[in-house]
N, C-alpha and C positions, 0 to 999 in steps of 0.2 A: 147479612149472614150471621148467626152465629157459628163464633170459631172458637176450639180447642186447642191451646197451646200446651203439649208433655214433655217435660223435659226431665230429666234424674242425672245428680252427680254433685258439681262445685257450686260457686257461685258465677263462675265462666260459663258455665251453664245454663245461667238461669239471666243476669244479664241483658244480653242482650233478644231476648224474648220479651223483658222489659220495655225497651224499646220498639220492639214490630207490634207489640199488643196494643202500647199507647198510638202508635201509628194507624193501624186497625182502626181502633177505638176513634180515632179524627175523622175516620172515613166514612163513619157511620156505624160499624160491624161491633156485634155485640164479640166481646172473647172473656176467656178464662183462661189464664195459667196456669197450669199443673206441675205440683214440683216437687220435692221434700217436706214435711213438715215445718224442719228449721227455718224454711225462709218468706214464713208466713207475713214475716210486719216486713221484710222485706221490701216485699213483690204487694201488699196492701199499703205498703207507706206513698203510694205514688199510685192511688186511688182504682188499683184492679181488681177484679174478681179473682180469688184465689180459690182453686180448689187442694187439697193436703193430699200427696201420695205417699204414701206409708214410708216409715223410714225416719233416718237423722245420717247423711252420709257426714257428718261431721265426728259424731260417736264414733260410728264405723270406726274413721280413719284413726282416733285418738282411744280407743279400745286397747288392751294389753297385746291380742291377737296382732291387731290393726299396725301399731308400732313397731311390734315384731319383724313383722313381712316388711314394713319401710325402711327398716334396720339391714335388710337383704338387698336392697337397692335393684331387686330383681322385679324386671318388669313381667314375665310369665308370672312369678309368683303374685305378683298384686293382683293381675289380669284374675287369674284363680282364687286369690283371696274376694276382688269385689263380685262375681258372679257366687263364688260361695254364699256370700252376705246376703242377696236377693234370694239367692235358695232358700236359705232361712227363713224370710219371711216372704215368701210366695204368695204364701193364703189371702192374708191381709192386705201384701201389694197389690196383686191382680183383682181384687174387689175393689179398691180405691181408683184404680184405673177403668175399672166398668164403672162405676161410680159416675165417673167424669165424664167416661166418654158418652154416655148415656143422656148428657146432658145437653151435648152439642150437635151442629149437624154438619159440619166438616172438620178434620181433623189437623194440626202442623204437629211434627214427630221428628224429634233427632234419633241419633244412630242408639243411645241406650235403654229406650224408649221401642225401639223396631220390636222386638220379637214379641212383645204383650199387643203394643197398640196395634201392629198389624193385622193379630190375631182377631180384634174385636171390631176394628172397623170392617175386615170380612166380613166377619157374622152379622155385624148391623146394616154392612150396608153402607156405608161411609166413606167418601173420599175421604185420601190420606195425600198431603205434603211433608216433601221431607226438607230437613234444615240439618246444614253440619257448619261447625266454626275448626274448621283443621283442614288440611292441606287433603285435595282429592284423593277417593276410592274407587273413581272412574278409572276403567280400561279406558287408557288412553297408548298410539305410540311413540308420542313426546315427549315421554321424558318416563322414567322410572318411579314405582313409589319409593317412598323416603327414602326407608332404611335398607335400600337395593340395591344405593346409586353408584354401584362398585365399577358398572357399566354402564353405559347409554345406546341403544341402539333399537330402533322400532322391539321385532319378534321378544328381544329380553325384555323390554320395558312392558310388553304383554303380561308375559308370565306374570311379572310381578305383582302384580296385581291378582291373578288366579290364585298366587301363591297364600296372598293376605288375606282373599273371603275366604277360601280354604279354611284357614286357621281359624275367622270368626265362626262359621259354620261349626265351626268340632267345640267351639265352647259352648253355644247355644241350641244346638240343634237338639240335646234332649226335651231341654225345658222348654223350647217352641213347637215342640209335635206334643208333648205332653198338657199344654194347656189350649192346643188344638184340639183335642182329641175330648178333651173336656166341655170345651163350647161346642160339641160335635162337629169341626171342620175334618175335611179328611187330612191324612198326615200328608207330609213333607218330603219327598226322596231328592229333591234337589234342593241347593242350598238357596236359604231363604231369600240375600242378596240378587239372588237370581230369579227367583220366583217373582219376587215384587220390580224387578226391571223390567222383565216382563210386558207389565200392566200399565209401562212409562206413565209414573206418577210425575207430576213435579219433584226435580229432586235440583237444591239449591244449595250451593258451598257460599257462604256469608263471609267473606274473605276478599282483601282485596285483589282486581285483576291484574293492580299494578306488581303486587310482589309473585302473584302466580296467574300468570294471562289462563284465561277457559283455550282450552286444544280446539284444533280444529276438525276432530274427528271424532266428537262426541256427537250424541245424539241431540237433539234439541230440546229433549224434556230435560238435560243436564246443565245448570248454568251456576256460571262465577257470576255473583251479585254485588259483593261488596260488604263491606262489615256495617253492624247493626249497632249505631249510637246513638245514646240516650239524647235528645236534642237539649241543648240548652236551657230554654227556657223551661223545661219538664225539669230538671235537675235541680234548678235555683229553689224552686217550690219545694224543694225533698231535703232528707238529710243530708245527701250524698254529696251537696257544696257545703257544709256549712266546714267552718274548719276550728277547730278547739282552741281554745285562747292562749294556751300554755304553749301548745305547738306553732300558732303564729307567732309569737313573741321570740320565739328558737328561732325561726326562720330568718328576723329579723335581726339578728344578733352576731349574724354570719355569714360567711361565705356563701353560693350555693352550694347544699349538699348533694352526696350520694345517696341518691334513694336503691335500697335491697328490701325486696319482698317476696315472697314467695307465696302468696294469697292462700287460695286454698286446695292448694298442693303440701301433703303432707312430708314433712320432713325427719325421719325417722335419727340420723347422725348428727343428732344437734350440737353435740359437743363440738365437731369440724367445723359449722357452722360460727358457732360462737369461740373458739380458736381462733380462726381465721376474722372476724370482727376487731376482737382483741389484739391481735397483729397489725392491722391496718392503724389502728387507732395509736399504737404505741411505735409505729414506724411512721409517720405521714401527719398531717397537719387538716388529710381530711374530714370533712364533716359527713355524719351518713345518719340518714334516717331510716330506720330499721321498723318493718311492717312482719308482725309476727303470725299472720292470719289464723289459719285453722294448725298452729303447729304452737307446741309448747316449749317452750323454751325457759329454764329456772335459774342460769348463770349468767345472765349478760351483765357485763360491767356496768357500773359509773361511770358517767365521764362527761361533761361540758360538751363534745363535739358528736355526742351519742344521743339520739331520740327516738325513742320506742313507743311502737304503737300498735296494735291488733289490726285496724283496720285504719285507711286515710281515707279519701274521695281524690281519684288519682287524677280525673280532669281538674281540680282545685288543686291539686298540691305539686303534683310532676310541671309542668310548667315556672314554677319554684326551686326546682331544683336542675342540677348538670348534666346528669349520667343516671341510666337505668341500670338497674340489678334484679333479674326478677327470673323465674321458671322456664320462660318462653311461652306463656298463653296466648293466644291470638289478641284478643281481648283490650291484653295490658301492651302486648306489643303494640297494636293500633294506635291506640292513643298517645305512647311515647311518644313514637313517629311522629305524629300529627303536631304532637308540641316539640318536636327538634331538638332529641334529647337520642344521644348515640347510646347503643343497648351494649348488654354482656348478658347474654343468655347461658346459664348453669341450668343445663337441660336433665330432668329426672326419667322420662317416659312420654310413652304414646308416641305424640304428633312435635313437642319440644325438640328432640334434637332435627328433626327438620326443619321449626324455624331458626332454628342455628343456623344449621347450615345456611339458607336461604340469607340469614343476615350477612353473614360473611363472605357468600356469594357475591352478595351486592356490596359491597363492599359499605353497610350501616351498622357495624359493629364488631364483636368478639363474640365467639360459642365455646364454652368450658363446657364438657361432660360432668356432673358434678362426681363421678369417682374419679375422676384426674383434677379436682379442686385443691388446689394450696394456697397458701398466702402468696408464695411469689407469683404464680401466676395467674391471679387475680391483680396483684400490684403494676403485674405487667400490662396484662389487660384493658386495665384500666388507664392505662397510663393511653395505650394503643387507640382506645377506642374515643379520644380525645384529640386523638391528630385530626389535624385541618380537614383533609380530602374525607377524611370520612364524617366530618362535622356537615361539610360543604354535601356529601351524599343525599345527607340523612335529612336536610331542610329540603334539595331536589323532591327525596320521597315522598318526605312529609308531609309537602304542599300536594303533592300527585292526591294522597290517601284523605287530604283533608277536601278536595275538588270533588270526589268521589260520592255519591249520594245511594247506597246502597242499601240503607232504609226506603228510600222511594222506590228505587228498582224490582226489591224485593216484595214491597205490597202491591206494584202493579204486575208482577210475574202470576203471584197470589189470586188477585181477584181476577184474573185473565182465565185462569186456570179453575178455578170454582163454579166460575161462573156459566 
């Protein structure tokens, strides 16, 4: 087959597509990855086909506008600020995605990615799978979506869900009847979500089952597969192990540290950020390695037990270290687990403060909101999320999520379903 892989957004984003492509790519299957511009030598440094979709969401985020809105900590307003930014450049996005998809004969599509590629696999004719790395948008009546779980109970845990395509539909619905209407499809009066369920595509949450079992009352085109990692041996060939000379030699000089990161989730109140750094350091004897990704940062101290860096290779380097500090991305969460390192999620948005909650469910760590962020309760946090039982948790999981083969599950859902 050749396959289409579309994805738009982080580097969370792009990731673990990485890995299903190079999967693919073992099985015989011709693919291309469709993504951002910026993450061109990326997603080519580990020998893929890239095709460029319009765009740099890294500008985006570090834009004057961009900082502004992260400065608001409001997640409506981001929600409005990144679909504004697609409006912007519509013309040129939605030609780069015909571009692509023109090129393939079956399609894999995440959720930011829906309202264009859906559009155009219609018109050509093209099956479409879908991929998501966040916790379900299935109607299910086991449990509520995230930010709902004020109750539990079947008919509310329905709603909740109504409630949330509701709200994606009233952001998308102009721009997806409008570039309908363009490839001459007829328009839309029900919400799109709905429409393409419909047609029960493949639709696959890449996520482990162990932290969210698949319900039993989903339909069958819906499945929990497992998270999508880079294998090993792919890795060692790439930059993505190699580790900087300066930064091993730190390693080796000390304690394990605190690794905080925050990849590439924009952090608009850097100053609290880097407050609360400088607090830990001049109260504690900790060491932290500090990963600045897509967020700028121009104050951070000096200091012997401080190591700053834009970017690490987190299966190289987390394993090195004690304790996670990081957004709550799927991604990064995974892999902590996997290497037996107890989390503190300082959740911004989206799908984040769900895996919060989910951690501290399980009792695998701490969830801070990051507008209730302080040094003390980070200090505490931390201190918290280093007791035994939940040391002792988080190796239980760890080993669950590392037994877990969700890259092979996920390409044989894949070619079941193509084929």
């Amino acid at each position: 087959m050749n396959i289409g892989i579309f994805t738009y957004g982080t580097r969370g984003d792009v990731q673990p597509y990485i890995a299903l492509a190079l999967g693919l790519m073992k099985k015989g299957h011709r693919v291309t990855l469709a993504a951002p511009e910026n993450f061109k030598a990326f997603v080519e440094g580990f020998g893929l086909t890239f095709h460029p979709l319009y765009g740099n969401a890294e500008e985006g985020m570090n834009s004057p506008e961009g900082q502004s809105v992260l400065q608001t900590e409001n997640t409506i307003k981001l929600m409005k600020y990144f679909f504004g930014v697609l409006n912007g450049i519509k013309i040129p996005l939605r030609k780069s995605y015909l571009e692509g998809i023109s090129k393939v004969e079956v399609i894999i599509a995440n959720s930011a990615t829906l309202p264009i590629v859906s559009a155009i696999a219609e018109k050509q004719h093209k099956k479409i799978a879908l991929t998501y790395f966040m916790p379900p948008l299935v109607t299910t009546s086991a449990f509520p979506l995230a930010d709902f779980d004020f109750l539990n109970f079947p008919s509310y845990n329905k709603i909740t869900y109504k409630l949330a395509h509701s709200f994606y539909w009233k952001f998308v619905k102009d721009e997806t009847n409008e570039f309908r209407q363009e490839l001459g499809l007829p328009v839309l009066k029900e919400n799109l979500l709905h429409y393409i369920d419909r047609q029960k595509p493949l639709d696959m949450y890449c996520i482990s089952p162990t932290l969210i079992p698949q319900p039993k009352d989903w339909d069958a085109h819906h499945q929990v597969t497992g998270f999508l990692t880079i294998p090993k041996q792919e890795r060692e060939n790439h930059f993505l192990d190699m580790i900087p000379a300066e930064l091993n030699t730190w390693l080796t000089e000390g304690d394990k540290p605190i690794y905080i990161g925050f990849g590439s989730n924009g952090i608009g109140n850097t100053a609290k950020f880097t407050t609360v750094i400088n607090d830990i350091l001049a109260q504690t004897n900790e060491r932290i390695l500090f990963c600045t990704g897509w967020s700028r940062f121009d104050n951070l101290p000096k200091n012997k037990n401080l190591f700053v860096a834009k970017y690490i290779n987190h299966e190289a380097i987390l394993p090195k270290c004690k304790l996670g500090i990081f957004h709550g991305g799927a991604g990064t969460l995974a892999t902590m687990l996997r290497n037996h390192l107890p989390v503190i999620i300082i959740s911004f948005y989206t799908d984040q403060p769900t895996w919060g909650k989910i951690v501290e469910r399980m009792k695998l760590g701490v969830h801070i909101p990051q507008k209730k962020l302080t040094t003390q309760k980070l200090l505490t946090a931390i201190n918290s999320a280093q007791e035994p039982a939940i040391k002792e948790n988080v190796i239980k999981v760890g080993d669950k999520i590392a037994q877990e083969d969700g890259l092979q599950v996920t390409i044989a859902a894949i070619e079941e379903y193509f084929a």
